[in-house]
C-alpha positions as CSV (number, residue, x, y, z in Angstrom):
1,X,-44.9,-128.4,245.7
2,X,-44.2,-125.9,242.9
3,X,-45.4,-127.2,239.3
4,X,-45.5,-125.7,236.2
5,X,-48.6,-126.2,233.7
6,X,-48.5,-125.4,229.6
7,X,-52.5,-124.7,229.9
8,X,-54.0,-122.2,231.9
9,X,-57.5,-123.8,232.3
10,X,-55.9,-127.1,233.4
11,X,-53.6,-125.2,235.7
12,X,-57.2,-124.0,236.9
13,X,-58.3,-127.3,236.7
14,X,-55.9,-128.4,239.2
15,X,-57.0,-125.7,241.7
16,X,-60.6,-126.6,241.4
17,X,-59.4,-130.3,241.9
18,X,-57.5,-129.7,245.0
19,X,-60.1,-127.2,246.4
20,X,-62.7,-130.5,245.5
21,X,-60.8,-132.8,247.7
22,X,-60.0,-130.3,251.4
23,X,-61.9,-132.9,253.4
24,X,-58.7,-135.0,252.9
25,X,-56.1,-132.5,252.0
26,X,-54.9,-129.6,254.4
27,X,-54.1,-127.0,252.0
28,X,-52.9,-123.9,253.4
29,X,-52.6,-121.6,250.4
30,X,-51.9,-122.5,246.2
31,X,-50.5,-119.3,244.2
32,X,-50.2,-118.9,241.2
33,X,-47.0,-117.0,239.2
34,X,-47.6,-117.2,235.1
35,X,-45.7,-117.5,232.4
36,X,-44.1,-114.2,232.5
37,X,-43.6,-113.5,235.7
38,X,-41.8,-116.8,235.5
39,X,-39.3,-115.4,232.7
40,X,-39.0,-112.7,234.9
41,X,-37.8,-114.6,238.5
42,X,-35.5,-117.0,236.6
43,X,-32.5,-114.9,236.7
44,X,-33.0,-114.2,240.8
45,X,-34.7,-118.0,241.7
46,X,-31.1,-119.3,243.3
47,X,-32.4,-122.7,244.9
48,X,-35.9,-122.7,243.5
49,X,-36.4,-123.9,239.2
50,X,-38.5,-122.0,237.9
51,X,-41.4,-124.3,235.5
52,X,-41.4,-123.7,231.9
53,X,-44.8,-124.2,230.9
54,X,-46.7,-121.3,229.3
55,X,-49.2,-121.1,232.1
56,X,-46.6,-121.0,234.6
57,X,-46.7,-122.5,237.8
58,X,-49.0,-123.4,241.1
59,X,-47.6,-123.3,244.5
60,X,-49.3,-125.6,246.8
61,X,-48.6,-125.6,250.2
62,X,-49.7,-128.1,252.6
63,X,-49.9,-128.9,256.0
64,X,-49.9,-132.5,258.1
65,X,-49.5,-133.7,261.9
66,X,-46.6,-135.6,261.4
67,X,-44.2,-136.5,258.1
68,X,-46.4,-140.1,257.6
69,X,-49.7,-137.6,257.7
70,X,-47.6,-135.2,255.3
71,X,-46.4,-137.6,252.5
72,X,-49.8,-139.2,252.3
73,X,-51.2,-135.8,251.4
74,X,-48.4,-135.0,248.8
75,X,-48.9,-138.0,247.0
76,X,-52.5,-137.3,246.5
77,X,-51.8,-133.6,245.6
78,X,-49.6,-135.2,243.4
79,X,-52.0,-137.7,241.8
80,X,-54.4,-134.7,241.4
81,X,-52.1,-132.5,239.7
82,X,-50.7,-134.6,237.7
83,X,-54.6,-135.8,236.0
84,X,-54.9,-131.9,235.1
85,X,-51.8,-132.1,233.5
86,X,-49.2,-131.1,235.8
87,X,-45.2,-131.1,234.5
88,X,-44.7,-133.7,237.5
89,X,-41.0,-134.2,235.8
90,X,-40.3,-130.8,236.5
91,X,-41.7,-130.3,239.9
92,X,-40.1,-129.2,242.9
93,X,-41.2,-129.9,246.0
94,X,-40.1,-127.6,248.6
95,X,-39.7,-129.5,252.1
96,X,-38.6,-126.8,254.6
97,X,-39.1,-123.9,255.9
98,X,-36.0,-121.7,254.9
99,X,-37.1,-123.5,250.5
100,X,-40.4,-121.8,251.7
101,X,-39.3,-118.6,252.9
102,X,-37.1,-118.4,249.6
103,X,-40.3,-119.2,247.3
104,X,-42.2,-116.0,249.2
105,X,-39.4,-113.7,248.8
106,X,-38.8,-114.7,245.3
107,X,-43.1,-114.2,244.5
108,X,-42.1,-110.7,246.2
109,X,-39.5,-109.7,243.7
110,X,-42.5,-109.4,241.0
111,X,-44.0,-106.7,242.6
112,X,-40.7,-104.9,243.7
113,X,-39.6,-105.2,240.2
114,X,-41.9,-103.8,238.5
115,X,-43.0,-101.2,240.6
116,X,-39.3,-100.2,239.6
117,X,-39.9,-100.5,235.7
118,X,-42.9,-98.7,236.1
119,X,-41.1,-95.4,238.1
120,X,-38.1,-95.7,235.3
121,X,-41.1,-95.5,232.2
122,X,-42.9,-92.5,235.0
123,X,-39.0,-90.6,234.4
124,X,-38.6,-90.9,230.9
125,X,-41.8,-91.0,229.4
126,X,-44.6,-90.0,231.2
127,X,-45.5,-94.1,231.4
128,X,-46.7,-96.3,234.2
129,X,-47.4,-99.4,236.2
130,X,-51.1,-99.8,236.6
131,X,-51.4,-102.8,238.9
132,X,-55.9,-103.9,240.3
133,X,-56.5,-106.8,241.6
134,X,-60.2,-108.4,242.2
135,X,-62.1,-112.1,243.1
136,X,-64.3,-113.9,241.5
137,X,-65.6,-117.6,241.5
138,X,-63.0,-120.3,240.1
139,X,-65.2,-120.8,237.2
140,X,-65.2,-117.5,236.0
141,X,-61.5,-116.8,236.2
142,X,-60.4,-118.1,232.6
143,X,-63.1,-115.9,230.6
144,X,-62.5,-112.8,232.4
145,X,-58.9,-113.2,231.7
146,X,-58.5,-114.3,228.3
147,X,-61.2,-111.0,227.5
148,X,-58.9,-108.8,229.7
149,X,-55.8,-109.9,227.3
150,X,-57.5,-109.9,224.5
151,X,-59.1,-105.9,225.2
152,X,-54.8,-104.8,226.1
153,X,-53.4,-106.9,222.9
154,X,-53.7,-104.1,220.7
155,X,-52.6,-101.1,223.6
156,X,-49.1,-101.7,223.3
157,X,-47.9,-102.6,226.8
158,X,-45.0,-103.2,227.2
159,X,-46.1,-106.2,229.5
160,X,-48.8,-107.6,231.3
161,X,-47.6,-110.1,234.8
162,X,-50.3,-111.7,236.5
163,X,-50.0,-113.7,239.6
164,X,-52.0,-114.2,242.9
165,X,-54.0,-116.1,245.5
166,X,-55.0,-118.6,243.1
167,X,-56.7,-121.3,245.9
168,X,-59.4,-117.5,246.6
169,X,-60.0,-116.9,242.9
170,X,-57.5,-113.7,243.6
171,X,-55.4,-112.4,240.6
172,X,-53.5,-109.8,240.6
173,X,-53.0,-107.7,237.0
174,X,-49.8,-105.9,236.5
175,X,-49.7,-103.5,233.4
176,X,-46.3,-102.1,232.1
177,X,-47.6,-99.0,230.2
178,X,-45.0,-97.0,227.9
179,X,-46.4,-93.4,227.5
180,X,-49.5,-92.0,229.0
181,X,-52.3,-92.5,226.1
182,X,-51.3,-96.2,226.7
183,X,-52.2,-95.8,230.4
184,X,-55.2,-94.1,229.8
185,X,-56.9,-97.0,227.4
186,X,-55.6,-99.8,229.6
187,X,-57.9,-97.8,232.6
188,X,-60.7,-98.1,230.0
189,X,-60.5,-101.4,230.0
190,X,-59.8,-101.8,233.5
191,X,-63.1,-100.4,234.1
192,X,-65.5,-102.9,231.9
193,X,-62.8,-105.5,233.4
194,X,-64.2,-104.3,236.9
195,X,-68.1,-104.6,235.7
196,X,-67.6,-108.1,233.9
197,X,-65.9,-109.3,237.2
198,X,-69.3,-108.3,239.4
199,X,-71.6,-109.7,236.9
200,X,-69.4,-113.1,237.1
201,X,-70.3,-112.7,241.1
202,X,-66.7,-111.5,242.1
203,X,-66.3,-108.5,244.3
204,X,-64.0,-105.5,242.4
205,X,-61.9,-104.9,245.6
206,X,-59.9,-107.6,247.6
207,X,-57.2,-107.7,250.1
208,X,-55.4,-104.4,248.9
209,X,-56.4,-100.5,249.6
210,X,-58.5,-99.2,246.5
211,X,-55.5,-95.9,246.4
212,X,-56.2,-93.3,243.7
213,X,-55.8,-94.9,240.6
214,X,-58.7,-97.5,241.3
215,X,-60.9,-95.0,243.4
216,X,-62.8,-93.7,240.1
217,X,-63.4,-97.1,239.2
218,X,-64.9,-98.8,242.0
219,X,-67.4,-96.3,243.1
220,X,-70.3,-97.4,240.9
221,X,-70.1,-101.0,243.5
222,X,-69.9,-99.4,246.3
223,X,-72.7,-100.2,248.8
224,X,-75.1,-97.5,250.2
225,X,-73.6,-95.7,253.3
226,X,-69.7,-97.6,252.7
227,X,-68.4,-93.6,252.3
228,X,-70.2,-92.3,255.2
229,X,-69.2,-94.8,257.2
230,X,-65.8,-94.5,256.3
231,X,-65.6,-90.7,256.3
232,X,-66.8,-91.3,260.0
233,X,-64.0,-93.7,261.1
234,X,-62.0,-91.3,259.2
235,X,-63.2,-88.3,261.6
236,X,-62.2,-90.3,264.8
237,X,-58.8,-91.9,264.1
238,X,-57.6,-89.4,261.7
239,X,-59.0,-86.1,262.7
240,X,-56.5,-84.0,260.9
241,X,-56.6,-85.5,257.7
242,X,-53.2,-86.5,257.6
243,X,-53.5,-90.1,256.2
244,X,-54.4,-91.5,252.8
245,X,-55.0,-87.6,251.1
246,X,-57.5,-88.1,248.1
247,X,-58.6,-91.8,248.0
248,X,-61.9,-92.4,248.6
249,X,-62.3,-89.7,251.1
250,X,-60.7,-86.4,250.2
């Protein structure tokens, strides 16, 4: 099912209702796309609507024995979402594989397309897409994110997109940044992002490799021996030093 909120903290409301209830409910993964990366599929989502609410909207996927096992859980997904406020009028319920497979490749496109604005603002003005992404506990999220817009508001990006594995606590932060001073002050705050997210109990790296533009910033969190150890797995499977040049091991 694919619902669109107009609040974000109900939207994360409905996650921490659904998470409550996975003794009954089989939920194989809930992701999140927000408002603007919702303006930003509409043009490309073919089959799929895409919700209008300001939040944006929570993909919940879930999984059953048999269709009778199946539509009992939907209904109570349904009854849960719609308590936190869930646009149930608008939702879409997505009841095959190939409407699944198009939702994926449509989250996809996010990425992809701005990884392409961000090498056009590289060519012509020096600018950047600075993308981080981080967990933290389901309670925490809302804070860290409203302080995280408010510390970019008066940057000038050109955007910010956020979207992620929402059922983890695991956002991912894209920043569309014009010029190169713009770039430079949205790693600022990137970096007391990074130490608010540990002091909320969240860890500052998740499912993606730290690369070179986060390397600098994680390395205060790093626990004692982690860069030994790696330099050492390093030394075995990469003995030439061919692979991943400058991250966190030179």
């Amino acid at each position: 099912i694919f619902v669109g909120f107009a609040s974000r903290p109900r939207l994360f409301g409905a996650v921490a209702a659904l998470r409550s209830r996975r003794g009954e409910l089989k939920v194989r993964q809930m992701e999140w796309l927000d408002g603007r990366c919702c303006e930003l599929l509409a043009p490309h989502a073919g089959r799929l609507s895409m919700p209008g609410g300001a939040a944006g909207g929570l993909y919940v996927e879930i999984e059953g024995r048999d269709e009778g096992e199946l539509q009992g859980e939907l209904q109570l997904a349904a009854d849960l979402l719609e308590a936190e406020g869930a646009d149930l009028a608008g939702a879409q319920v997505l009841a095959d594989r190939s409407a699944s497979k198009a939702f994926a490749e449509l989250r996809h496109r996010v990425p992809d397309t701005l990884n392409g604005r961000g090498a056009e603002l590289a060519r012509e003005s020096g600018g950047a897409k600075l993308s981080t992404d981080w967990s933290a506990p389901l309670d925490a999220l809302e804070g860290l994110l409203r302080w995280t817009e408010e510390a970019l508001a008066p940057l000038g990006l050109e955007g910010l997109f956020t979207y992620g594995h929402i059922g983890n606590g695991h956002p991912h932060l894209n920043l569309i940044c014009p010029d190169p001073k713009t770039r430079r002050a949205a790693l600022e705050v990137l970096r007391e992002q990074m130490s608010r997210v540990v002091r909320e109990g969240g860890v500052p790296v998740s499912e993606h490799g730290i690369g070179k533009v986060k390397r600098d910033l994680v390395r205060p969190y790093l626990p004692p021996g982690f860069r030994e150890g790696l330099e050492g797995l390093k030394s075995h499977f990469d003995p030439a030093g061919l692979l991943a040049r400058g991250n966190l091991i030179p």
